[in-house]
N, C-alpha and C positions, 0 to 999 in steps of 0.2 A: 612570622608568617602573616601575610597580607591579606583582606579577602576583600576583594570588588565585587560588586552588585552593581545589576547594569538593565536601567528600565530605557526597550528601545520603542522609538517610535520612528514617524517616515523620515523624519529629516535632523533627528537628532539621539543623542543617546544622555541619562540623567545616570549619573554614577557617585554611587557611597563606597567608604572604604573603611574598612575596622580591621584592629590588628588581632592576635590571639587570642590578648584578653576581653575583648570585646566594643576596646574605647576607640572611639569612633573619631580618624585621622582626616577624612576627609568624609562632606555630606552634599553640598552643593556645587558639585560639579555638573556642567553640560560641554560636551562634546559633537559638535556637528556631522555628521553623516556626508563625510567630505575628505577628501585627501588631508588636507590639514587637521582636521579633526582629529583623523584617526593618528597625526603626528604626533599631538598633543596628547593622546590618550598615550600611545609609546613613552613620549617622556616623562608624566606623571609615573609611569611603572616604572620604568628605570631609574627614575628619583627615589624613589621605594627601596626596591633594590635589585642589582644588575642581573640576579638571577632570575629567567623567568619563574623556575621551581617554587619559589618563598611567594610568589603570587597567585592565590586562587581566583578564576574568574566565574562567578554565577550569571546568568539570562534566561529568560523562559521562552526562547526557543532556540536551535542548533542549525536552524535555515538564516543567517544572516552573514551579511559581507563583515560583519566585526568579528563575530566566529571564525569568519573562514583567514583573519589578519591573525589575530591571535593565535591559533592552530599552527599556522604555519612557522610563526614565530617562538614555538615551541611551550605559551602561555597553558597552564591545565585552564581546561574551561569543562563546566559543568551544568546541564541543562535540565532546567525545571520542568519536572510533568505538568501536561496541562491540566487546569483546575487547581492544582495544589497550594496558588498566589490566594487562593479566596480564605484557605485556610489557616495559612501562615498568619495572614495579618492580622488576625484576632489576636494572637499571641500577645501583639505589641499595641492596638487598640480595641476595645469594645466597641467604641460607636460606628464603626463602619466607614468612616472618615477614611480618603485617601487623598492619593497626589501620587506624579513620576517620580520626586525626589523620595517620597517617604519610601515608594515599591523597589525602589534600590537601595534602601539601607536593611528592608527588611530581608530582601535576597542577601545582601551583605550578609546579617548577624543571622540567618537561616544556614548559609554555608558552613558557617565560623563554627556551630553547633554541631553541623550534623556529621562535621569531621574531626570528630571526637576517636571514632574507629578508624581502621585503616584502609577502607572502603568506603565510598559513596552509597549513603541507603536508598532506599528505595524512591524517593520522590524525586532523585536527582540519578542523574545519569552523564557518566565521561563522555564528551564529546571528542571520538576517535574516528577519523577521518582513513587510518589506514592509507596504505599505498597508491603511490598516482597510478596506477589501473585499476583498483578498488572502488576509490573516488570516482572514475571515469562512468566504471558500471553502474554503481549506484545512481549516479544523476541520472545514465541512460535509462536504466530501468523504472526510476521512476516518472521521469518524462515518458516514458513508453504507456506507464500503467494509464496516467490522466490521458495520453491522447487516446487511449483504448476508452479510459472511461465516455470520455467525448463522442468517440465513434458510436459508443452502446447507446449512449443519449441521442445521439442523432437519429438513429435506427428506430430507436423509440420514439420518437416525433413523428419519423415518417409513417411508421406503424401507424400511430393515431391519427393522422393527419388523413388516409389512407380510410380507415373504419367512418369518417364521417362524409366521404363523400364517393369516394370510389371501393366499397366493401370486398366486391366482387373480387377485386386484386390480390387480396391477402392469402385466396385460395390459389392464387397460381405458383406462389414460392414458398417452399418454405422459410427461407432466409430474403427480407424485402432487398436488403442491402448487401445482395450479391451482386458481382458485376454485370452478370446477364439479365435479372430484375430491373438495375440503377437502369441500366440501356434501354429496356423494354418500354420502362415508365418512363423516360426522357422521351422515346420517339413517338408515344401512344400514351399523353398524360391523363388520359380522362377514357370511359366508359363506350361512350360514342365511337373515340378516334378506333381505339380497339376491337369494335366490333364491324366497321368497315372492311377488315381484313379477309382476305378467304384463306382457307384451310391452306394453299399451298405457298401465298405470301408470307405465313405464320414460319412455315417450315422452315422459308429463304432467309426470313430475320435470322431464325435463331441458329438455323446454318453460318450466320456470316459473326454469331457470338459465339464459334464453336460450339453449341449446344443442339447434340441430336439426338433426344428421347422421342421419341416419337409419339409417346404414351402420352409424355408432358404437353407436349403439342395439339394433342387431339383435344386432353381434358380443354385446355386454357377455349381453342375454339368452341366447344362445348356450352361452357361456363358462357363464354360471350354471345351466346342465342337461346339463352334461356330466360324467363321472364324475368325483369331487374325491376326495383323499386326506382321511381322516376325522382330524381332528384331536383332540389330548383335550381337554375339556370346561375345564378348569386351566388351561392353555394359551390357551386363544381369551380368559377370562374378565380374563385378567391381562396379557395384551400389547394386548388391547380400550380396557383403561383407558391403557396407555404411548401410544397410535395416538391415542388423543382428548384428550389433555394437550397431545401433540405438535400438532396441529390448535388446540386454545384459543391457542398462543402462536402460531400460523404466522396465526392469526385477527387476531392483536394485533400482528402486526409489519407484517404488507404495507399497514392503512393510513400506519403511521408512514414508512412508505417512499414512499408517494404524495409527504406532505408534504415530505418531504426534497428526490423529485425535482422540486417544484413550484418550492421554495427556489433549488435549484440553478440553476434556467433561468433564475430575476429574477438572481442573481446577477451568472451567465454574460454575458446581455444587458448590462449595468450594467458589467463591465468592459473596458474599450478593447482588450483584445488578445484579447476572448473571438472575434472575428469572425476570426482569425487563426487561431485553432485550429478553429473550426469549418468551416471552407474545407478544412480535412484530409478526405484522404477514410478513411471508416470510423468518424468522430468525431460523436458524439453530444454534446447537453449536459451530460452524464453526463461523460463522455471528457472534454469541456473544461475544466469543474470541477480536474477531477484533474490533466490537464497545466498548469492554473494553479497549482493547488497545487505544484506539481514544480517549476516555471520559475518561479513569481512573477512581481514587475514591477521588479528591480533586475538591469538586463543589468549586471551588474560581478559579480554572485555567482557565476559559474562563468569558471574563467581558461582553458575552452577547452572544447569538446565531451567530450574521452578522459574531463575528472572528471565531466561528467555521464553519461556510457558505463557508468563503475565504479558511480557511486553508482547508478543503475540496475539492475546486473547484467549488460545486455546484452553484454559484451564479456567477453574470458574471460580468466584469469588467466597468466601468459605467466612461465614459469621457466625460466632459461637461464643457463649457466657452460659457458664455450669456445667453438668454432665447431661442434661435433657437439650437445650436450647441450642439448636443447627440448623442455622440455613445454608443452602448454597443457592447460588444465583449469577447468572449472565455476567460474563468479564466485559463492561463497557469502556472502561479507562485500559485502552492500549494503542496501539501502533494500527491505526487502521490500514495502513498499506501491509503490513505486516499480516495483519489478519486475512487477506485479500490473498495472500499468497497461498498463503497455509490452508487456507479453504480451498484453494484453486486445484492443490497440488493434492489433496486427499480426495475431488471429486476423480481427478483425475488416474489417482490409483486404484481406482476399482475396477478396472478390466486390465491393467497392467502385471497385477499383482492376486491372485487369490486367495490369499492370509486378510489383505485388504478389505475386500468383498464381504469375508467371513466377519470382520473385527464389527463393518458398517454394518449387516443384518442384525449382527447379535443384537447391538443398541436400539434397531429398527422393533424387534422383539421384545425388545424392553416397554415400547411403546415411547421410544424419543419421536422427535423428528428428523425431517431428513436433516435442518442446517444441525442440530443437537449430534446428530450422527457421525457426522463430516466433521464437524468442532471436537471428538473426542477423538476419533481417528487422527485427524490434522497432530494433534495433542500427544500424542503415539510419534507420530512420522517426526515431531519435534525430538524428541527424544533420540532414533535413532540416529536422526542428520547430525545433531550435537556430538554423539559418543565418534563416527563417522569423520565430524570434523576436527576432534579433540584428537585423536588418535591417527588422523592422516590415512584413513583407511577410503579403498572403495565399498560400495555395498555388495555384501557375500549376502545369500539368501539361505543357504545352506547354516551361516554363523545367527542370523536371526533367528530361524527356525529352531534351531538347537539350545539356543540360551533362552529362548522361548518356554521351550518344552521342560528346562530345569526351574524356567520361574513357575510355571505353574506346578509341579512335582511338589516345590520345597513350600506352596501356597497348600497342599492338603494336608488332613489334620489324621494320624494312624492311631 
């Protein structure tokens, strides 16, 4: 058995090689970030030997074009948590001294270790790509989540952008960066232009954005003839321009985000356990996407709920020495898209679900907070979607309720 260690950077990759017993076959290798490159990397393995199997490959991270060579080429590759390179290397120096060549011997002889058992511990993790429509969702959903994040950043900008010079605006929508807002503030970017308007002009705008509250209407003219703080002329001219940049790209994102969600649904539909997640309650095709990307379709990836708990976030960290001495404390080392989900998908079942609602109050009563709330719930819905996904089942509510009601029974003490 072989084990590569592989320190990548942009335009190359530094690769050690040790065999079972720990003697180190190759140490100075570099390989380009290049068709050829990644030739020569094939033929050194194959030199090795012809089966991918007898080759382990380590890297610390599972987002790379050599990951994605080796995967397909059937190589095991296995991916370092982040942070866990800063404490590896102690092992093999005190002084703090590094280099690419040395952080690839030490992934090397860190694999070689820790595949002692017959599973990957915890600081490493099989990089399993699952099925080409797995793959597909995954990447969609998480290019989905970043360009959401982007959308919620731009919103934000405009927010703020909005509070320093045109306040007044904030009260006319509740959402800035709705389409009838983005219009409003493109043809009316400033205080002034807005208050030009008469009450019946108002009505014809927002007639022609399909929007006829008439209430909404009346307020906004309202709002614009009542005493305003006078702003300086510099001021309105130059955060007018930030507000309307902000709007061209908020203009440019949300259709790309249409087509993403359109992508997502063919997906979803097209794979066999998407009707499994959907059956959740709170779960969108949106939501399904992403716990497919989470779970995939290989039930052997996860050797039991708690590592999918961790890599999540939902569960918390647990430090203990003697029978007195317990902490627990915030799970910061996980999958921040992961945690994103799971938080999403527990605000979200609280009016889907009433067992939900009950589970969030109780901790609410505890005196948690609200994310503390949604983090244990989240933590809960983890559990069920696992047993769910292990089992090929959809969600019965009637089966929840009832194995429920026996865990708590066989939890009192007669």
């Amino acid at each position: 058995m072989y084990y590569i260690g592989m320190d990548w950077a942009d335009q190359k990759y530094d690769v050690a090689i040790v065999d079972h017993n720990g003697t180190i076959v190759s140490q100075h290798l570099t390989f380009k970030k290049s068709l050829a490159g990644f030739a020569q990397l094939l033929d050194k393995l194959r030199h090795l030997s012809e089966n991918p199997q007898d080759c382990k490959v380590g890297i610390e991270t599972p987002n790379n074009l050599v990951v994605d060579f080796l995967v397909d080429l059937s190589y095991p590759v296995f991916a370092l948590f982040p942070g866990a390179m800063k404490s590896l290397r102690k092992r093999y120096r005190t002084s703090g001294a590094r280099d690419d060549r040395f952080d690839a011997f030490v992934i090397a002889d860190a694999l070689r270790t820790a595949q002692a058992g017959s599973k990957a511990p915890s600081v490493w993790r099989a990089v399993d790509f699952g099925s080409e429509l797995v793959r597909e969702i995954r990447l969609v959903a998480r290019d989905h989540h970043d360009l959401t994040a982007e959308h919620v950043r731009l919103s934000n900008s405009l927010r703020s952008t909005l509070k320093e010079y045109y306040p007044e605006y904030l009260q006319f929508f509740v959402d800035v960066a709705c389409p009838c807002s983005l219009a409003f503030l493109e043809a009316y970017p400033d205080f002034d232009a807005g208050a030009r308007l008469t009450r019946q002009q108002l009505a014809d705008f927002f007639k022609e954005q399909h929007f006829r509250r008439r209430e909404t209407v009346n307020k906004i003219y309202e709002i614009f003839h009542r005493p305003h703080f006078k702003v300086p002329a510099a001021l309105i001219s130059t955060k007018k321009l930030k507000a309307l940049a902000c709007i061209k790209r908020l203009h440019a994102l949300m259709p790309t985000l249409e087509e993403y969600n359109q992508r997502i649904k063919e997906l979803v539909e097209q794979h066999r356990d998407g009707k499994f997640f959907l059956s959740y309650p709170g779960v969108s095709y949106l939501t399904a996407a992403r716990l497919l990307a989470i779970f995939g379709d290989n039930r052997e990836l996860y050797r039991d709920v708690r590592e999918l708990q961790g890599r999540t976030g939902t569960c918390p960290v647990t430090e203990k020495s003697g029978d007195d001495f317990r902490i627990i404390y915030f799970r910061r080392a996980c999958n921040k898209f992961y945690r994103d989900v799971m938080q999403l998908l527990a605000f979200s079942s609280l009016r889907a679900a009433s067992w939900a609602m009950k589970f969030y109050q109780k901790h609410r009563a505890l005196g948690h907070t609200h994310s503390h709330a949604l983090r244990c719930l989240a933590n809960l819905h983890v559990r069920i979607l696992f047993a769910m996904w292990k089992n090929r089942t959809c969600y019965d509510e009637n089966i929840f309720l009832a194995q429920r009601a026996r865990h708590l029974v066989a939890q009192q003490k007669f």
